[in-house]
N, CA, C and O atoms as a GROMACS GRO file, in nm:
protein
  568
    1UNK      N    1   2.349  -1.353  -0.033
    1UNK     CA    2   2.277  -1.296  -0.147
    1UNK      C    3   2.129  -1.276  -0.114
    1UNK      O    4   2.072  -1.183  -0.172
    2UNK      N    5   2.049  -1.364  -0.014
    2UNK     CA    6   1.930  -1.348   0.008
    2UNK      C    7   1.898  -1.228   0.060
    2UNK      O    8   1.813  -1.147   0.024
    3UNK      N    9   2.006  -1.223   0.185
    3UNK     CA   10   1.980  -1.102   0.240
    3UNK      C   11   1.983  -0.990   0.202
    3UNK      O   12   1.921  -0.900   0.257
    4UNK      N   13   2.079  -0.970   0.065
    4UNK     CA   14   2.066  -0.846   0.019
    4UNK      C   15   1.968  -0.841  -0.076
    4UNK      O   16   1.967  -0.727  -0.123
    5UNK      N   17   1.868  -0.926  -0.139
    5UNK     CA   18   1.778  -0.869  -0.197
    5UNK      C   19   1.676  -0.877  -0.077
    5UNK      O   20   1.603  -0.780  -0.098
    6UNK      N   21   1.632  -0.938   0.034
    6UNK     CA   22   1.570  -0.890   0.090
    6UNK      C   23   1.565  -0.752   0.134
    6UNK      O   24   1.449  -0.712   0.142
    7UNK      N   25   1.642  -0.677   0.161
    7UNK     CA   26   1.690  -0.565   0.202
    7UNK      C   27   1.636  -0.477   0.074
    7UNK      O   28   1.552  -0.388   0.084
    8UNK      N   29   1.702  -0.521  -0.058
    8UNK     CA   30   1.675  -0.435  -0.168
    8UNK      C   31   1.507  -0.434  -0.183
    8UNK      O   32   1.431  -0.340  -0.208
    9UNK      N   33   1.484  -0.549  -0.162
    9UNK     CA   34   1.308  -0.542  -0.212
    9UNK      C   35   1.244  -0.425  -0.091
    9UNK      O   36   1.168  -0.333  -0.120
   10UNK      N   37   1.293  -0.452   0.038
   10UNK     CA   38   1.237  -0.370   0.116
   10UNK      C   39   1.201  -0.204   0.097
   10UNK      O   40   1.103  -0.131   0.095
   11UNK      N   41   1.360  -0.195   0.083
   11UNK     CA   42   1.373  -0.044   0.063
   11UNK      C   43   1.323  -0.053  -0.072
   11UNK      O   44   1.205  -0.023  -0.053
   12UNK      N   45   1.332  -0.069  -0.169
   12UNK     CA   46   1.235  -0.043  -0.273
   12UNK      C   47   1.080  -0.018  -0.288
   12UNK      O   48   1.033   0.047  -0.381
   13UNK      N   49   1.004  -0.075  -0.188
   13UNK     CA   50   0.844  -0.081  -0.142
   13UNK      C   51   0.877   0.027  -0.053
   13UNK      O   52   0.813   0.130  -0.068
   14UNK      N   53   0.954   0.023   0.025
   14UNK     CA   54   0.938   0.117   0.150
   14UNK      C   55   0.964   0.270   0.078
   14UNK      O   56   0.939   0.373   0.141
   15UNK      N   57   1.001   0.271  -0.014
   15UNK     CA   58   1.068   0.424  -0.032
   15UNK      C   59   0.949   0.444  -0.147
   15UNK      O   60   0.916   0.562  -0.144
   16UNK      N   61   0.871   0.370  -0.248
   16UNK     CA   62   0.823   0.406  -0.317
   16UNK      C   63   0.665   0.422  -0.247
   16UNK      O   64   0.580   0.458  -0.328
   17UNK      N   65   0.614   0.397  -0.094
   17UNK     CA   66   0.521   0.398  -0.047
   17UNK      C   67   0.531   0.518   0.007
   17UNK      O   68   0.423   0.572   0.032
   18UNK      N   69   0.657   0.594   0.041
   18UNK     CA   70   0.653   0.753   0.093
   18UNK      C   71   0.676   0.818  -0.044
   18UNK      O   72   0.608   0.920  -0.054
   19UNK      N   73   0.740   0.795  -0.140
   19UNK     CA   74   0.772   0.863  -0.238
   19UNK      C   75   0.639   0.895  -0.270
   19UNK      O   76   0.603   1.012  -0.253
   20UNK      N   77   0.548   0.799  -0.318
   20UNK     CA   78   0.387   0.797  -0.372
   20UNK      C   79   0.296   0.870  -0.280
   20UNK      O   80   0.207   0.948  -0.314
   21UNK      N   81   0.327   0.836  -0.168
   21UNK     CA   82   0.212   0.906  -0.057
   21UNK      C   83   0.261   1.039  -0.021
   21UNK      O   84   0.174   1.118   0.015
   22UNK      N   85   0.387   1.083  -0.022
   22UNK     CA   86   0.373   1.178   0.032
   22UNK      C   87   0.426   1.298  -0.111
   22UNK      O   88   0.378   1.411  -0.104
   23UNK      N   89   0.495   1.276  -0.197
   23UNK     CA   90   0.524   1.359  -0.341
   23UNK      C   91   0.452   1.356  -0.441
   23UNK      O   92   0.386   1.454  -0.476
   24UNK      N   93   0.451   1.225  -0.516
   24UNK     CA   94   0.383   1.227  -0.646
   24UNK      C   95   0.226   1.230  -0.670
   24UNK      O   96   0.178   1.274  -0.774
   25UNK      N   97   0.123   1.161  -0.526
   25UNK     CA   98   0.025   1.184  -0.551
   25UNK      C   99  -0.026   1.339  -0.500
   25UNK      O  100  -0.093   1.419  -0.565
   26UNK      N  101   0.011   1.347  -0.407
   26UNK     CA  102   0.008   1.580  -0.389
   26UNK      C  103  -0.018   1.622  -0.470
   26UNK      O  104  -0.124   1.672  -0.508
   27UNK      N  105   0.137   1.602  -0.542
   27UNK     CA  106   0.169   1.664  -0.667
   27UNK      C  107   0.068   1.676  -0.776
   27UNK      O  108   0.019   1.782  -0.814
   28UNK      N  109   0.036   1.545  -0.827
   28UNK     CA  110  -0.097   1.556  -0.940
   28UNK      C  111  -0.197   1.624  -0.903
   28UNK      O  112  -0.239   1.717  -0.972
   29UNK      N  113  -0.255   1.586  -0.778
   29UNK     CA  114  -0.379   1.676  -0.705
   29UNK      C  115  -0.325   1.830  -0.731
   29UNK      O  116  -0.410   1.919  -0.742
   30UNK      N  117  -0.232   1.852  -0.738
   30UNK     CA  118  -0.192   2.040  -0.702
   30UNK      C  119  -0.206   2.052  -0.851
   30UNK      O  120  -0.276   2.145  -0.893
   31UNK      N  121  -0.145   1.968  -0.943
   31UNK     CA  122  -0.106   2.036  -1.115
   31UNK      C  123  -0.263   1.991  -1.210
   31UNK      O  124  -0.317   2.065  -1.292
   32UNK      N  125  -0.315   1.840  -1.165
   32UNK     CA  126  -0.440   1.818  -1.276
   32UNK      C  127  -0.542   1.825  -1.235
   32UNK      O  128  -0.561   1.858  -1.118
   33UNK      N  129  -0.628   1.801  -1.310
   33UNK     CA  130  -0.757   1.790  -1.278
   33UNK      C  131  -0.775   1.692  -1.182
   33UNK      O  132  -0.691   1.602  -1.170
   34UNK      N  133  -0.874   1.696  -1.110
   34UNK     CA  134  -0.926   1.602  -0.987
   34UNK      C  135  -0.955   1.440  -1.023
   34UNK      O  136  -0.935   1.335  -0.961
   35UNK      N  137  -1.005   1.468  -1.133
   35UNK     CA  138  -1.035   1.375  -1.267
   35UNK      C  139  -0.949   1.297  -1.325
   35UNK      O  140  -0.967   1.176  -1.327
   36UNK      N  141  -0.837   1.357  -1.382
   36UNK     CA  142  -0.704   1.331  -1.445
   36UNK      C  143  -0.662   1.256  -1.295
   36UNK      O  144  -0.661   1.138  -1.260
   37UNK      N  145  -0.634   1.365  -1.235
   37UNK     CA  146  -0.517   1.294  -1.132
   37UNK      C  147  -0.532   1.217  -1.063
   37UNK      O  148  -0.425   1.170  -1.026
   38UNK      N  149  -0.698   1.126  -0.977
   38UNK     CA  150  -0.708   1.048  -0.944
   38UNK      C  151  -0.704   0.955  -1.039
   38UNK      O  152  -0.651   0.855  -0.991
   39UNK      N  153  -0.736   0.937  -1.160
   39UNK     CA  154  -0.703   0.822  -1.221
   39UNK      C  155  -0.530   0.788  -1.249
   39UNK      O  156  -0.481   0.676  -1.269
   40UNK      N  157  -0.463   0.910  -1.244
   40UNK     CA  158  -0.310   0.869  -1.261
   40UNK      C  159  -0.279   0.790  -1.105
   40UNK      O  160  -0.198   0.699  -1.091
   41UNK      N  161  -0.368   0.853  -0.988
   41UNK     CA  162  -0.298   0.791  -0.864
   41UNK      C  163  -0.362   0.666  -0.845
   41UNK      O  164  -0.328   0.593  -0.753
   42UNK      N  165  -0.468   0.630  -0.939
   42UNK     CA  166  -0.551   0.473  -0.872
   42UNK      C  167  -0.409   0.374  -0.985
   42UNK      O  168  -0.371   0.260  -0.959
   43UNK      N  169  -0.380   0.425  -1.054
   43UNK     CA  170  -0.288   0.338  -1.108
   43UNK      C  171  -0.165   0.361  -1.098
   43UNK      O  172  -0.111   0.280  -1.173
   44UNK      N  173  -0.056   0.451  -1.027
   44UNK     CA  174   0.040   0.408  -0.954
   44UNK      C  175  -0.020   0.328  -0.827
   44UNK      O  176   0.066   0.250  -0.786
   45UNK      N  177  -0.146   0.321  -0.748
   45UNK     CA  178  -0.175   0.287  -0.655
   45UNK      C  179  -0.152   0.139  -0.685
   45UNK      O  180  -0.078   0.059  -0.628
   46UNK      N  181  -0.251   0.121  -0.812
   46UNK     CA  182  -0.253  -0.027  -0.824
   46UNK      C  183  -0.100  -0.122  -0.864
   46UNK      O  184  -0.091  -0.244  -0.849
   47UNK      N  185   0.027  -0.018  -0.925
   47UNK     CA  186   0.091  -0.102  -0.920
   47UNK      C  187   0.206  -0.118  -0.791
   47UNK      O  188   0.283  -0.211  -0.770
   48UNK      N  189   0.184   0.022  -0.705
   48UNK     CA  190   0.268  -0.036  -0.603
   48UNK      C  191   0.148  -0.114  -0.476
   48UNK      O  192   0.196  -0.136  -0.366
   49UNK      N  193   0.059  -0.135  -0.490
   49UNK     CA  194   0.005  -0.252  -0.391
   49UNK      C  195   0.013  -0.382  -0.472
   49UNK      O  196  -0.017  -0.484  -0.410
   50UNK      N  197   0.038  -0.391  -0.565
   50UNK     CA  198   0.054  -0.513  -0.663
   50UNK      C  199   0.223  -0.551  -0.596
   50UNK      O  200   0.254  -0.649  -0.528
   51UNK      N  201   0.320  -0.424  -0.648
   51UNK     CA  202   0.444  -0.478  -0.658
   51UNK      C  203   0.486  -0.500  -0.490
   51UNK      O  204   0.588  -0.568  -0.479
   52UNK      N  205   0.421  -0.450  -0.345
   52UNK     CA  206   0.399  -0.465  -0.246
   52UNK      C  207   0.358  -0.645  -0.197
   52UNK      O  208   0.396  -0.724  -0.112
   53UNK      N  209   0.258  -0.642  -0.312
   53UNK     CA  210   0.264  -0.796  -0.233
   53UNK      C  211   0.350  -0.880  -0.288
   53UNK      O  212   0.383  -0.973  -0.215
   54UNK      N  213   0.416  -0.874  -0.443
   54UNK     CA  214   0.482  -0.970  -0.446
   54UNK      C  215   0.619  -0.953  -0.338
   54UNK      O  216   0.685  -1.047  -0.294
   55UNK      N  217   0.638  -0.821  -0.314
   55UNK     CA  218   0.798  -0.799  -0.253
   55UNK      C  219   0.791  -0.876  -0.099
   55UNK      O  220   0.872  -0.954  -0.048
   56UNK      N  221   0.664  -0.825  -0.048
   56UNK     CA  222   0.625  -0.951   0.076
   56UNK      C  223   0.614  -1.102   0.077
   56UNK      O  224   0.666  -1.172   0.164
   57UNK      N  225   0.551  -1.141  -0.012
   57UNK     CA  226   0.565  -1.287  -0.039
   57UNK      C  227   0.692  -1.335  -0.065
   57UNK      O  228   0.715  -1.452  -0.036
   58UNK      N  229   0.798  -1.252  -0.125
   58UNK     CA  230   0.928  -1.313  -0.193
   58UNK      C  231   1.000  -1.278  -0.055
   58UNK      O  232   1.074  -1.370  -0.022
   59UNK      N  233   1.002  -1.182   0.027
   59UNK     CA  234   1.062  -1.158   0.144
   59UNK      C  235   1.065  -1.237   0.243
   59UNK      O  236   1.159  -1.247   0.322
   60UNK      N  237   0.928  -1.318   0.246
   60UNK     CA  238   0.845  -1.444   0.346
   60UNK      C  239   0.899  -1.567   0.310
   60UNK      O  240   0.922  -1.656   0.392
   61UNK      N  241   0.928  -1.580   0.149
   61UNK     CA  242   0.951  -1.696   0.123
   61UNK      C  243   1.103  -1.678   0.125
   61UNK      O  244   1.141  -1.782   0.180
   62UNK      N  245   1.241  -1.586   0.089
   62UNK     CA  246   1.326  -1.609   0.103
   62UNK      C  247   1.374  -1.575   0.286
   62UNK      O  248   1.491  -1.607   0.306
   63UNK      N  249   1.324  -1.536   0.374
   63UNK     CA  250   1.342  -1.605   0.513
   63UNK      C  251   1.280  -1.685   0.582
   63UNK      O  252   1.288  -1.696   0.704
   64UNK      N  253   1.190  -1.768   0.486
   64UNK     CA  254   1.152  -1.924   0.516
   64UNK      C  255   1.272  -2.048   0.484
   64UNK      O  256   1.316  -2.139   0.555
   65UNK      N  257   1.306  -1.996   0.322
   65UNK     CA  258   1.433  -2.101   0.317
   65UNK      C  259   1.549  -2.040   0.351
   65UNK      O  260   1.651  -2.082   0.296
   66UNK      N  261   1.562  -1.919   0.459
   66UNK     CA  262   1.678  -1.934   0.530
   66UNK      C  263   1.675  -1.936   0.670
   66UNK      O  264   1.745  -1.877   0.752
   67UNK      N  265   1.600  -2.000   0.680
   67UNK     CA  266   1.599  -2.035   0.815
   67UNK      C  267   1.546  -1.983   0.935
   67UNK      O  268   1.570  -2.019   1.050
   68UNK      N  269   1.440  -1.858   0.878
   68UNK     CA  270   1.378  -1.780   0.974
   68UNK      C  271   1.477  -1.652   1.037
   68UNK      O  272   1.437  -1.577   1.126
   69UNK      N  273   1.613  -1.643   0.974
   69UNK     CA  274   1.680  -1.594   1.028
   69UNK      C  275   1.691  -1.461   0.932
   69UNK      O  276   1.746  -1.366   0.989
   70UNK      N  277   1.646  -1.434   0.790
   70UNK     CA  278   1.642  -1.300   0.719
   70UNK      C  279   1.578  -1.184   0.759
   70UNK      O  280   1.644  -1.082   0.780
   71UNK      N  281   1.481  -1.186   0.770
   71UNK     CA  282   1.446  -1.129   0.848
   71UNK      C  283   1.344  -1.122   1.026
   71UNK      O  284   1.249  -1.052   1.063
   72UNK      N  285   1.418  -1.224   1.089
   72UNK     CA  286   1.425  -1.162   1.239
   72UNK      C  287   1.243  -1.194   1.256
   72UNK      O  288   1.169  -1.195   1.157
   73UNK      N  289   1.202  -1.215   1.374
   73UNK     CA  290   1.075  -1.221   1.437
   73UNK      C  291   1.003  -1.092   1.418
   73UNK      O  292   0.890  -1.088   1.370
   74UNK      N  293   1.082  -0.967   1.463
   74UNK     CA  294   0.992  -0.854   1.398
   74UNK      C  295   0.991  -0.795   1.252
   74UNK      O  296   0.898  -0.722   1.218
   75UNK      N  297   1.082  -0.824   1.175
   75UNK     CA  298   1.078  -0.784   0.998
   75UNK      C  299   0.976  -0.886   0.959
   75UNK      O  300   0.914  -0.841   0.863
   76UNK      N  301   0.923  -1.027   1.000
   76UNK     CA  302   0.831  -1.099   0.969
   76UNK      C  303   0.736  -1.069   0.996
   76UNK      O  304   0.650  -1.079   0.908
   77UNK      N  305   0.699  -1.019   1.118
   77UNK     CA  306   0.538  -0.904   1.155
   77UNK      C  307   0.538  -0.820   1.079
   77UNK      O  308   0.443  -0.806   1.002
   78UNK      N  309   0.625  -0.754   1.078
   78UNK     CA  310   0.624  -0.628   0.993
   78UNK      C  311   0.556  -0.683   0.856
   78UNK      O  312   0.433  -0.674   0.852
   79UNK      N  313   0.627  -0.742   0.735
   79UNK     CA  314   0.611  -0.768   0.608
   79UNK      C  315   0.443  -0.826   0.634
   79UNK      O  316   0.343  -0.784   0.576
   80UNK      N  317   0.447  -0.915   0.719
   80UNK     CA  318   0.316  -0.972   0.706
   80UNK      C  319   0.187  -0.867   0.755
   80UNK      O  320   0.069  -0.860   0.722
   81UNK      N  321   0.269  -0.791   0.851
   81UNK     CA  322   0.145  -0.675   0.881
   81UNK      C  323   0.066  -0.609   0.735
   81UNK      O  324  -0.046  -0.593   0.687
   82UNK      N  325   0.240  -0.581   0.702
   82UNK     CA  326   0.232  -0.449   0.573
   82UNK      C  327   0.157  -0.556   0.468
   82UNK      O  328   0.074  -0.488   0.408
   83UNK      N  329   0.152  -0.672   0.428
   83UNK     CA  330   0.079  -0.724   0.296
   83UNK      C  331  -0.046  -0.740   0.348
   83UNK      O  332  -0.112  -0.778   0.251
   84UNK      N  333  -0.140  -0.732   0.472
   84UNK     CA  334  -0.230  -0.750   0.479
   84UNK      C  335  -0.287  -0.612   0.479
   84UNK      O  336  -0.397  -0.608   0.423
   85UNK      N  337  -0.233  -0.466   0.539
   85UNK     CA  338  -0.249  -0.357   0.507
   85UNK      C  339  -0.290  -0.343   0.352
   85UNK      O  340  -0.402  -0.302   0.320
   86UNK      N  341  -0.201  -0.376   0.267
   86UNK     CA  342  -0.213  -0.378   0.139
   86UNK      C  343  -0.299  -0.428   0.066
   86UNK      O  344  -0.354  -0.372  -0.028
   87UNK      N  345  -0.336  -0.636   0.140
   87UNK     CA  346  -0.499  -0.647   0.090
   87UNK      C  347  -0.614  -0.581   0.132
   87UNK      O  348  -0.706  -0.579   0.050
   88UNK      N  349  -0.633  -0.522   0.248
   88UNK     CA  350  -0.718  -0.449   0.295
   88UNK      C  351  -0.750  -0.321   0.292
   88UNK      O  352  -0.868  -0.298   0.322
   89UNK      N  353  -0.692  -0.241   0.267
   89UNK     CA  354  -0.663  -0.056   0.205
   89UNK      C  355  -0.675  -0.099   0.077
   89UNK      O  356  -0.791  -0.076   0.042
   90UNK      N  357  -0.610  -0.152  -0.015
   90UNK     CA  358  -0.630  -0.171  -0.193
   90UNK      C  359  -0.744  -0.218  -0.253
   90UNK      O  360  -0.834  -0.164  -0.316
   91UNK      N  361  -0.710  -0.377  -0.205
   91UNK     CA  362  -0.792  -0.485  -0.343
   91UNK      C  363  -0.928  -0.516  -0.213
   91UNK      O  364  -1.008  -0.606  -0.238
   92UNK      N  365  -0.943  -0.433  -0.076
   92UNK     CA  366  -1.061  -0.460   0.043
   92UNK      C  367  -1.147  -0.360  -0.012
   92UNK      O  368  -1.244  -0.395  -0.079
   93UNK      N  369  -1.119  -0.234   0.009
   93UNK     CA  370  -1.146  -0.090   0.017
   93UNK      C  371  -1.193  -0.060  -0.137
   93UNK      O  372  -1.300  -0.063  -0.197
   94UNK      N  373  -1.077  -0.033  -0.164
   94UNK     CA  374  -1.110   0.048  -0.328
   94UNK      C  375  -1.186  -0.001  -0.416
   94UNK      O  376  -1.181   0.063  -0.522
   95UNK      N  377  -1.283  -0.124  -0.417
   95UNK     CA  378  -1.379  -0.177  -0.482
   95UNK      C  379  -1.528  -0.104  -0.413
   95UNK      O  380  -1.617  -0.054  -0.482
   96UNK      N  381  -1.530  -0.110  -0.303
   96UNK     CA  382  -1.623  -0.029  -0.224
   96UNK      C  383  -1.605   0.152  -0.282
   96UNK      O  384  -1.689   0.227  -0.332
   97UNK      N  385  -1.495   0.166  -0.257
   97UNK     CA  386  -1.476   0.336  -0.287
   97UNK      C  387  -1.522   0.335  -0.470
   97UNK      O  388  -1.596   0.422  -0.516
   98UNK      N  389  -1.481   0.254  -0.530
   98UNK     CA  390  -1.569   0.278  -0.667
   98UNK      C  391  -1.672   0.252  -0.668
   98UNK      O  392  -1.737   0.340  -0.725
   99UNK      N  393  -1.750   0.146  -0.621
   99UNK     CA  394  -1.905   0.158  -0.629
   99UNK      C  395  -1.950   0.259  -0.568
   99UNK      O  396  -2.067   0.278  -0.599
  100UNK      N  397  -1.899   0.354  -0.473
  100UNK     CA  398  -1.955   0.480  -0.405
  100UNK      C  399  -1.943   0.548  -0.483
  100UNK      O  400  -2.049   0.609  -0.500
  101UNK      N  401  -1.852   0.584  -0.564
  101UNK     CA  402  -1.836   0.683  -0.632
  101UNK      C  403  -1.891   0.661  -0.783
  101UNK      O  404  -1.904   0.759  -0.855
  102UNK      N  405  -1.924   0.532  -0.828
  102UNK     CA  406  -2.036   0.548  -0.946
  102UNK      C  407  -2.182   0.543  -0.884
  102UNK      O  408  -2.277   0.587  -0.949
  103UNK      N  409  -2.200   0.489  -0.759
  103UNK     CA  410  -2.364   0.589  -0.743
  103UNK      C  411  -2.336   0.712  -0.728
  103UNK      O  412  -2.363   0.793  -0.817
  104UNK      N  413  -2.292   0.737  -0.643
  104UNK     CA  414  -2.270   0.942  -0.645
  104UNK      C  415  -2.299   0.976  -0.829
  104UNK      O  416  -2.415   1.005  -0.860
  105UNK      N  417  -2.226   0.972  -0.906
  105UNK     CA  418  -2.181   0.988  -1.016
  105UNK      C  419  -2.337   0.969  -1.087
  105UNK      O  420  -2.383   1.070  -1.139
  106UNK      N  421  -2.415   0.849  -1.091
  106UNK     CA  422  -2.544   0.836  -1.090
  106UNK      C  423  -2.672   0.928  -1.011
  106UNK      O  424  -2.783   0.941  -1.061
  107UNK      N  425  -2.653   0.956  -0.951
  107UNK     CA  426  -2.724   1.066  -0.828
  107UNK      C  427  -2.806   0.978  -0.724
  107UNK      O  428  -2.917   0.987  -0.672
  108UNK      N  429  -2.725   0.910  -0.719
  108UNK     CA  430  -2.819   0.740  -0.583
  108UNK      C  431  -2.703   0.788  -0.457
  108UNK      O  432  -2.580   0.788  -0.468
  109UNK      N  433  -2.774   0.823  -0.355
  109UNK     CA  434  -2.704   0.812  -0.251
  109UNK      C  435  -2.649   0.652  -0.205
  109UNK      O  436  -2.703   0.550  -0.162
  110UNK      N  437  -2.489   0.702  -0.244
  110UNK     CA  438  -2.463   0.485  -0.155
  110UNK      C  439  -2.522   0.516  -0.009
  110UNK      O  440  -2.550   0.619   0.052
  111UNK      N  441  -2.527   0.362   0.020
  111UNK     CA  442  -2.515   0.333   0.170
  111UNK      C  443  -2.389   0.408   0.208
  111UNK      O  444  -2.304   0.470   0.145
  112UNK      N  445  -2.411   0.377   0.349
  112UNK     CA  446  -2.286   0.414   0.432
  112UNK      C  447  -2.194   0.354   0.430
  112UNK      O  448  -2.086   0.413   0.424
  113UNK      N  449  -2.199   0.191   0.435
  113UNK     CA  450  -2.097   0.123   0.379
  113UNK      C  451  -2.001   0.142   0.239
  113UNK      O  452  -1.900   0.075   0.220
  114UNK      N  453  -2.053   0.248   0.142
  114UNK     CA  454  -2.028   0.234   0.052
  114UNK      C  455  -1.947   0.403   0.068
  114UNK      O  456  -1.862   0.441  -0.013
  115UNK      N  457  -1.985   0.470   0.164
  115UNK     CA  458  -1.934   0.639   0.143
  115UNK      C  459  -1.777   0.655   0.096
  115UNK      O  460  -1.676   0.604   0.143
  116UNK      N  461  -1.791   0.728   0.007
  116UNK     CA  462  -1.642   0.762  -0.046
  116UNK      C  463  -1.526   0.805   0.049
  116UNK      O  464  -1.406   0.779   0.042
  117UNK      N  465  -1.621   0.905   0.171
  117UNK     CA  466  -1.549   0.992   0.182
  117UNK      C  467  -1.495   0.876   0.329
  117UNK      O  468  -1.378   0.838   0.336
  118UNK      N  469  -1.573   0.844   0.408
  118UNK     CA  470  -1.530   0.739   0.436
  118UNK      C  471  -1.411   0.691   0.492
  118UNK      O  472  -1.326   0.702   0.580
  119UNK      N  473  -1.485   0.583   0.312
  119UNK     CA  474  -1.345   0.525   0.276
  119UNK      C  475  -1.241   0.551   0.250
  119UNK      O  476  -1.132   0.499   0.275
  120UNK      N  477  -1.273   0.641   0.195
  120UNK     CA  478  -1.098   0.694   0.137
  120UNK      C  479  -0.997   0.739   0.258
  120UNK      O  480  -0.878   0.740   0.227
  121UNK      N  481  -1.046   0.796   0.458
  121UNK     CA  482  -1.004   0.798   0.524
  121UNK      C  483  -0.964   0.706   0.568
  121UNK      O  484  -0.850   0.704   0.615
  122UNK      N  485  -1.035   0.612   0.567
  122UNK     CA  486  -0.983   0.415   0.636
  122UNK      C  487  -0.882   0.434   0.564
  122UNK      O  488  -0.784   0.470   0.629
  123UNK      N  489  -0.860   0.419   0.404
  123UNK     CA  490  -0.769   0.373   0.319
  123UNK      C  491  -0.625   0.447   0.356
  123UNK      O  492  -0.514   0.398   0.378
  124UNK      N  493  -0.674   0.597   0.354
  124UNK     CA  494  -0.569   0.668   0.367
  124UNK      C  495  -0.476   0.598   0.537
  124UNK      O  496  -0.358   0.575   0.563
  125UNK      N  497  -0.592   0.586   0.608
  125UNK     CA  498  -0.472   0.586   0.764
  125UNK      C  499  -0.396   0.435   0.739
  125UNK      O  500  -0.278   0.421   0.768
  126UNK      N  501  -0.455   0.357   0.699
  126UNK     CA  502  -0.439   0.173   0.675
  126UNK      C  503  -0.283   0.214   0.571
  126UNK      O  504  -0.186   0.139   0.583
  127UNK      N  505  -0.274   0.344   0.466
  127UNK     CA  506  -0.156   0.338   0.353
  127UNK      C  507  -0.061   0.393   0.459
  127UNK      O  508   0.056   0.353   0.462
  128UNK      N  509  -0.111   0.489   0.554
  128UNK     CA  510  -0.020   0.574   0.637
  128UNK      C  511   0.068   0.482   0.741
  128UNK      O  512   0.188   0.485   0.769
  129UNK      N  513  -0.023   0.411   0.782
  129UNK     CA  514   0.034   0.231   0.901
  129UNK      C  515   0.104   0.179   0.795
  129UNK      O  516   0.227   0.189   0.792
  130UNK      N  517   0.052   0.134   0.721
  130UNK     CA  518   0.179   0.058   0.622
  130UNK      C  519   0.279   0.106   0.592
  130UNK      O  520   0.377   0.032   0.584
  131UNK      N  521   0.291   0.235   0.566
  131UNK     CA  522   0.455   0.303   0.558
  131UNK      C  523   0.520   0.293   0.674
  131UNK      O  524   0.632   0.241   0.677
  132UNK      N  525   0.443   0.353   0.816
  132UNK     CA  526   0.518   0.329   0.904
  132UNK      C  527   0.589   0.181   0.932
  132UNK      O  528   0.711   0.167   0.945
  133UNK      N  529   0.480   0.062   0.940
  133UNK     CA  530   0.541  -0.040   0.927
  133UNK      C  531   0.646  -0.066   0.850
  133UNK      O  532   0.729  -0.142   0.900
  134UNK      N  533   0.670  -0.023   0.736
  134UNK     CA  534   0.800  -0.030   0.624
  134UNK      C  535   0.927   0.020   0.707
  134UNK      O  536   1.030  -0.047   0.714
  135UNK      N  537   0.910   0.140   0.767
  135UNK     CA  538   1.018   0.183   0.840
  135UNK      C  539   1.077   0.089   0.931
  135UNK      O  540   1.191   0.047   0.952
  136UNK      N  541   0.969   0.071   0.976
  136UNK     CA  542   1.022  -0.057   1.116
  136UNK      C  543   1.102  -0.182   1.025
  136UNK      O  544   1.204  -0.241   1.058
  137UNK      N  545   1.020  -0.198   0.904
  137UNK     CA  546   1.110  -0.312   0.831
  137UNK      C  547   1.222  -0.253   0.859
  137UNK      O  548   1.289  -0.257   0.963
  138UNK      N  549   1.242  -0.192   0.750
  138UNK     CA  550   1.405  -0.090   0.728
  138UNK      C  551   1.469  -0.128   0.849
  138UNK      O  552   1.551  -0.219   0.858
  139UNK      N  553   1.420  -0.038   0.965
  139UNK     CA  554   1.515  -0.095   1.014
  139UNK      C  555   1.610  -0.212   1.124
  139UNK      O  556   1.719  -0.217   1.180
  140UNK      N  557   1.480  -0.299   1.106
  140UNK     CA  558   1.493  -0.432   1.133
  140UNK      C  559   1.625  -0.489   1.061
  140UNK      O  560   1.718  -0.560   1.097
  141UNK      N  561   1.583  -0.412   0.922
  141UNK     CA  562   1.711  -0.530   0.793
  141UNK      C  563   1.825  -0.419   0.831
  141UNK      O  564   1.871  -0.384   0.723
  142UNK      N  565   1.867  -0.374   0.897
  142UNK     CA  566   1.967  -0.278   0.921
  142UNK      C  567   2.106  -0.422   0.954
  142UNK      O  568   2.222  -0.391   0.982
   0.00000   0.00000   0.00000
């Protein structure tokens, strides 16, 4: 039974991290406002890096009490890669990318540390590694 919700949690993060990155946030960018639609994508963002870490932690902890054997030496890099991707692109990054973008918004040039544009490339390649990593989960739990 462990193994199959490990498996289920996987593919569930893993499919909703290409579903999001590569369909639904496009999509808003192509149909709303720039305005509208980044705020619809900071909050699917926020709940699949939310529902990302719990699916890693519950993945970590149900092949801890089985014995190290659920998922395998590399599905454990993997998950642990991908939740630190996730603290670091999300709840690292996107606090920086909003204070850049309310000085801009103010007319204060941020620092460099603070550049939107930036950031939002770190973020983007760090979401792009984390999907790939998902794959490798996948198919680790094969």
């Amino acid at each position: 039974m462990s193994k199959v919700l490990v498996r289920v949690l996987a593919a569930l993060w893993v499919g909703a991290l290409w579903c999001v990155g590569v369909l639904v946030a496009p999509m808003l960018f192509a149909t709303l406002s720039p305005a509208d639609a980044g705020m619809m994508v900071g909050k699917l963002f926020f709940g699949l890096a939310s529902f990302g870490l719990v699916a890693a932690v519950l993945m970590l902890l149900l092949d801890r009490l089985g014995g190290g054997e659920l998922l395998g030496r590399a599905g454990r890099l993997a998950a642990m890669l991908m939740a630190v991707g996730v603290g670091v692109g999300y709840f690292g990054l996107k606090p920086l990318m909003d204070h850049g973008r309310v000085l801009l918004a103010a007319g204060i040039t941020p620092p460099p540390w603070a550049d939107f544009g930036l950031l939002h490339g770190v973020s983007s390649l760090i979401y792009f590694l984390v999907a790939l990593l998902g794959l490798r989960l996948v198919a680790v739990l094969r």
